[in-house]
N, C-alpha and C positions, 0 to 999 in steps of 0.2 A: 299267379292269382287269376280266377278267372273272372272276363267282366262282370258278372252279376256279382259278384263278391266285392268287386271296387270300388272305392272309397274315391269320389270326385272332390277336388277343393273344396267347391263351395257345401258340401254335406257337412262339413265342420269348421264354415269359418265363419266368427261372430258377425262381423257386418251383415253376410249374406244374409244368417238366421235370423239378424232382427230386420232385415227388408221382408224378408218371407213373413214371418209371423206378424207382423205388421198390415201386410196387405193383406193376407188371409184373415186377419182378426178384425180389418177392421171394413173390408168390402162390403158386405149387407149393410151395417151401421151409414156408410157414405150413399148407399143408395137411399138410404128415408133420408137423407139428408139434401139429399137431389127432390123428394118426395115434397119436400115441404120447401120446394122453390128456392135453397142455399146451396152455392158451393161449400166442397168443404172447407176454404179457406173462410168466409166467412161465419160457418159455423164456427170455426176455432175464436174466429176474434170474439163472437158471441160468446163463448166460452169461458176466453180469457179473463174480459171484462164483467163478467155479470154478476160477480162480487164485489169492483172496486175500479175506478175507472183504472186508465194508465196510457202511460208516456208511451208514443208512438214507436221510439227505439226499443223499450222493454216488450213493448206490445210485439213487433219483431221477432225480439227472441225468443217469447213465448209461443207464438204459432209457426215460428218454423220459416221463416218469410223473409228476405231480403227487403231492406226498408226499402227504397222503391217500390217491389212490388206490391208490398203491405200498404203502400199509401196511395195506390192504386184500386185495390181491394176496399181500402175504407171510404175513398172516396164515393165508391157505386155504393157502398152500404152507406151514407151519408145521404145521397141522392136516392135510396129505396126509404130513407126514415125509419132505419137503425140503429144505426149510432150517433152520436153528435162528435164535433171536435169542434176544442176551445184552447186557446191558446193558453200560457202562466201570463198573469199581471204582471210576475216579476222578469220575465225571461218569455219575450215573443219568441223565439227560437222553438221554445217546448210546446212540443203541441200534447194535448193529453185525448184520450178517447171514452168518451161512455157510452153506456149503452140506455137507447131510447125505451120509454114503455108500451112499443112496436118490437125493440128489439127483444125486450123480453120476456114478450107471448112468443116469440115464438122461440127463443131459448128455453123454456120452460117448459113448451111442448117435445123440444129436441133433449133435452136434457132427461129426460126418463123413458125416454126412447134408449139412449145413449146408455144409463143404466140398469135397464132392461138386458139392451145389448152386452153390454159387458157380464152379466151374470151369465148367461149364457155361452158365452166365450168360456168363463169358467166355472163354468156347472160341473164339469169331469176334476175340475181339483178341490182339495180341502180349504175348508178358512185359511188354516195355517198355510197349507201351499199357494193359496194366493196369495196370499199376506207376503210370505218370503220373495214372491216370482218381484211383486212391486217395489219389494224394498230392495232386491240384487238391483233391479233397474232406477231404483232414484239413484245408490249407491253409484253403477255404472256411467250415468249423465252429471252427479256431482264429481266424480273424479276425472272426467274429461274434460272439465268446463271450461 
């Protein structure tokens, strides 16, 4: 076999594909997101919550975040007048997270940026091939859960 012909590990193994396609898909998108003064970790919590508040553990595993770090992250968005957090009446332990209507001018700006962005990414596939691409990958993160 000669090298140009060779097939390296990572050329077909899934983890690697979805770090690669991940960071390729999503590098432009994180720079307007640096544009508009958010990390992306912030952005995501903007994300998470700008339909519905939530619990700081959920909130976690939605963005990707190690609860410490996450409650690190919202703290500065707490202290920029982002997000609020408020404890349950019934359970001081839980803390839940919303988002402020600071927070979401500017999720709202980011969010069609974001779906902009994403068209774009799949401008070269059909409805249907995007449709499929999303659903193989909810499929792949519900069975790993």
């Amino acid at each position: 076999m000669t090298e140009e012909n060779q097939t390296n590990f990572v050329d077909n193994y899934l983890l690697y594909l979805l770090a690669r396609a991940s960071e390729q898909a999503s590098r432009q998108f994180h720079a307007q997101v640096k544009q508009h003064g958010l990390k992306v970790p912030e952005w995501r919590v903007l994300a998470a919550i700008a339909d519905q508040p939530s619990k700081i553990g959920a909130l976690a595993k939605i963005t990707l975040y190690q609860q410490p770090t996450l409650t690190k992250v919202v703290d500065r968005m707490v202290a920029d007048d982002l997000v609020v957090k408020s404890r349950a009446k019934d359970d001081k332990r839980i803390v839940r997270v919303q988002i402020t209507n600071k927070g979401r001018a500017v999720f709202e700006k980011l969010q069609a940026a974001a779906l902009n962005h994403e068209n774009q990414v799949l401008t070269r596939y059909t409805d249907q091939e995007s449709a499929h691409l999303k659903g193989l990958l909810k499929q792949l993160i519900a069975r790993t859960d």
